[in-house]
C-alpha positions as CSV (number, residue, x, y, z in Angstrom):
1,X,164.9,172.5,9.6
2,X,161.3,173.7,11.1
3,X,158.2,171.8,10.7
4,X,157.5,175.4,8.3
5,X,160.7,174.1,6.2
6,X,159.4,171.3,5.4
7,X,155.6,171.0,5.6
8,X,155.0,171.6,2.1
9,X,153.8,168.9,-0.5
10,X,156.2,169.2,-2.8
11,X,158.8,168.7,-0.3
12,X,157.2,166.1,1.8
13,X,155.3,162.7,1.7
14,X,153.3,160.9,4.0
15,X,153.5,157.5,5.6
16,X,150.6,155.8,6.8
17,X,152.0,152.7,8.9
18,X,150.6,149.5,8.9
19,X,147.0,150.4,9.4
20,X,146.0,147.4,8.7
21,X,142.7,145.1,9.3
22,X,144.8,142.3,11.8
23,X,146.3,145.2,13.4
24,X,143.2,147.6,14.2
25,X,141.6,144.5,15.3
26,X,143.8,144.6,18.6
27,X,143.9,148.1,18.9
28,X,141.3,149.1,22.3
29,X,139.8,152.3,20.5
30,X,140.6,151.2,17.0
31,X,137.8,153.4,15.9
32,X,139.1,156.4,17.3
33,X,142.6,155.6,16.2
34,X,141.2,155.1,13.1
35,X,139.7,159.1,12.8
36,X,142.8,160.3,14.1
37,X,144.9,159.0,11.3
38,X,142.0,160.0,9.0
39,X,142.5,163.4,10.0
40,X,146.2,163.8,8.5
41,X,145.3,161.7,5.8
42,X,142.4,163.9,4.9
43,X,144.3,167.1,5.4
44,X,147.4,165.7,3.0
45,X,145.0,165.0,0.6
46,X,143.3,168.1,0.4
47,X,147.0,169.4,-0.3
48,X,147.5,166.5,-2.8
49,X,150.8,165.3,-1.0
50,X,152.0,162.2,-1.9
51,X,150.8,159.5,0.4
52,X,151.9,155.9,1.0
53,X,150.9,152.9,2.8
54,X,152.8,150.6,4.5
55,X,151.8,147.0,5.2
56,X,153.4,144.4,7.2
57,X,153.7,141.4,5.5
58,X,154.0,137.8,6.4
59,X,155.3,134.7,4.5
60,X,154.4,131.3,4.9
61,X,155.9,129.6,7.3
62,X,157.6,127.0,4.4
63,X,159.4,129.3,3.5
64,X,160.2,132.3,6.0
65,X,163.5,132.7,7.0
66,X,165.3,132.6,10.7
67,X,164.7,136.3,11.5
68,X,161.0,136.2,10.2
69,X,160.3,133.1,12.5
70,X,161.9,134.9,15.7
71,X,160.6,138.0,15.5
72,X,156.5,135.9,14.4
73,X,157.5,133.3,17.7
74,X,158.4,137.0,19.9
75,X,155.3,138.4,18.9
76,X,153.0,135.8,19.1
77,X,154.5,134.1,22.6
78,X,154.9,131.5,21.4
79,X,158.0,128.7,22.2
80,X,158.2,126.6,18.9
81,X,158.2,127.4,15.3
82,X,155.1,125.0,14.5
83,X,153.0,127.1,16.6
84,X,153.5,130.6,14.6
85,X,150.8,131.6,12.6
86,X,151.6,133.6,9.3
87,X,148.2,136.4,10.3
88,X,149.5,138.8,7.3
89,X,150.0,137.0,4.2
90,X,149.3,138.7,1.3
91,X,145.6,138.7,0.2
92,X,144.3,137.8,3.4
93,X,141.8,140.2,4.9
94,X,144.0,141.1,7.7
95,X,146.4,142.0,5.5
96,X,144.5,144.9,3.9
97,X,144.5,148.7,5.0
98,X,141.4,149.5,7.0
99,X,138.5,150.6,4.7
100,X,138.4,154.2,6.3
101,X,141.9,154.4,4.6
102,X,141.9,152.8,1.7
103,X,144.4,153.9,-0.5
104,X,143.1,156.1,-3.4
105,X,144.3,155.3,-7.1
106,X,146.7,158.5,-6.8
107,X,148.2,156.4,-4.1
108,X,150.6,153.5,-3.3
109,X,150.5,151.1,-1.0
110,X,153.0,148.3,-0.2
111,X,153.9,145.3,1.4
112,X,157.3,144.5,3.6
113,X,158.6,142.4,5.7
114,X,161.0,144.4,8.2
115,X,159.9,146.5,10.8
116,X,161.4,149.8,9.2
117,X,159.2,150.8,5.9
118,X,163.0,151.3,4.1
119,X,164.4,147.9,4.3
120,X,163.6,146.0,1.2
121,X,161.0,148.0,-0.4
122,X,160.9,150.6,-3.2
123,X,160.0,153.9,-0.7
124,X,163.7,155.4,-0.8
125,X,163.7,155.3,-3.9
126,X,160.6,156.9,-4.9
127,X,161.1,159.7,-2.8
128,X,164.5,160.3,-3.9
129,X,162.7,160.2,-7.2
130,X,160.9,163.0,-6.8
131,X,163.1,165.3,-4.6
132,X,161.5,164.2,-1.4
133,X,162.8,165.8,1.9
134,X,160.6,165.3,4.6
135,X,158.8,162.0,5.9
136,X,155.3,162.6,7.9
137,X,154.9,159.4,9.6
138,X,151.2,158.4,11.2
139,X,150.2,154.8,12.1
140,X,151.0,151.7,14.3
141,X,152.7,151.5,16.4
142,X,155.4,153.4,17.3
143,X,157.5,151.3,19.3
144,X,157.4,148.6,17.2
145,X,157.7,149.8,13.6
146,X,157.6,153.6,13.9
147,X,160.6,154.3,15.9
148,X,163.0,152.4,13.1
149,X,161.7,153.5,10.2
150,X,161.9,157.1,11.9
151,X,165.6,156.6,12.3
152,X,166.1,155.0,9.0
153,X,164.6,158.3,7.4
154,X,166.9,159.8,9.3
155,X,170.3,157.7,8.3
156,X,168.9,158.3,4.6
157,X,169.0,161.7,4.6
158,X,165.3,162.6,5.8
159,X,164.0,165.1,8.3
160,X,161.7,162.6,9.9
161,X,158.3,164.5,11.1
162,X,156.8,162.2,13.6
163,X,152.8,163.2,14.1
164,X,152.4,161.5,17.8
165,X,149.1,161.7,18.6
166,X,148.2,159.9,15.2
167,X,151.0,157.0,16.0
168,X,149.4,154.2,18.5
169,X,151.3,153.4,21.4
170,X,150.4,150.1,23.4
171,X,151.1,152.0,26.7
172,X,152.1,155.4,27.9
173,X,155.6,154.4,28.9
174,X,156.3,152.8,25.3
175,X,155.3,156.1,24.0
176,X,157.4,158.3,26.4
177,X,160.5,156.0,26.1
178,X,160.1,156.1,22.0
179,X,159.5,160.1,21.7
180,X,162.4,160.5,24.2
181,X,164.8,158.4,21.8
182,X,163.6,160.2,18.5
183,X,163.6,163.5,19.5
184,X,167.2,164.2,18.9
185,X,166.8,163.3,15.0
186,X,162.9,164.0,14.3
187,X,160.5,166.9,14.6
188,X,157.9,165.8,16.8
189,X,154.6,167.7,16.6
190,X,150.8,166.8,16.8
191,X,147.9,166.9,14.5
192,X,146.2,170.3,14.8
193,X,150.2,171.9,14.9
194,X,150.7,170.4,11.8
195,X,147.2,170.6,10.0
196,X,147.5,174.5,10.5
197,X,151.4,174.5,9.0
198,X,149.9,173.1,6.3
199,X,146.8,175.0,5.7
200,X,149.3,178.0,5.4
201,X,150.7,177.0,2.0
């Protein structure tokens, strides 16, 4: 399929990844990062596509698991479990989606605790639900969380449509080394490329 396949709302959702508070908060240019995603999200409104939010979500540390300890302790740099701090629990401010995104009541947002947005939340399944094709994926960041829940859409059936200059990258070489290893199972396009595909409907 072509981005003109599949860039239609009734075919094709939108998943805004992780913007979060915590997370803008070490992003350098947040504030443009912010617009940029803005952009897409204001264009998939204006089409009324469906849109949902991702957000990462920690436990506290009484009762997280092995794997959500390692990958907190990896991400934090830090040696011992007693030193991990639980920055998204639910509720917490850094928790929340930035203000310039907030969700609108036509909208979902929700909360896991994997790095791809398929693994234990309700997503697949409202697609599926409503004869969902595509996934237009925007956020941060794409090495991290982006590049598996790109190939999870793709193992599920999706034609993954990854928007690249609205996914945050930590460094150039992250970003080339990602786009490399999705672009064998995603369409890869930008955000003026695919505001204009979608202006055509």
């Amino acid at each position: 399929m072509t981005l003109e396949d599949v860039c239609n709302p009734e075919k094709m959702a939108l998943l805004v990844y992780d913007m979060q508070v915590g997370i803008a908060q070490q992003l350098p240019d947040s504030a443009g990062f912010i617009q940029q995603v803005k952009a897409i999200v204001d264009a998939a409104r204006t089409h009324q596509m469906r849109i949902f939010f991702s957000r990462h979500t920690t436990l506290p540390n009484e009762v997280a698991g092995v794997s959500q300890l390692k990958a907190a302790m990896a991400l934090q740099r830090v040696n011992n479990v007693s030193e991990v701090k639980p920055n998204f629990l639910p509720d917490s401010p850094s928790h929340a989606i930035v203000p310039q995104l907030s969700p609108l009541p036509s909208e979902v947002a929700f909360d896991k605790l994997t790095m791809s947005a398929f693994v234990g939340s309700y997503l697949d399944l409202a697609l599926r639900d409503v004869r969902i094709q595509a996934v237009a994926i925007i956020g941060a960041v794409l090495e991290f969380g982006i590049e598996p829940t790109v190939r999870h859409a793709a193992d599920l059936g999706y034609v993954p449509v990854l928007i690249q200059d609205a996914c945050y990258s930590f460094s150039e070489q992250n970003r080339a080394r990602s786009l490399d290893n999705l672009r064998s199972i995603a369409l890869i396009t930008e955000t003026n490329t695919f505001n204009k595909t979608l202006n055509r409907m």
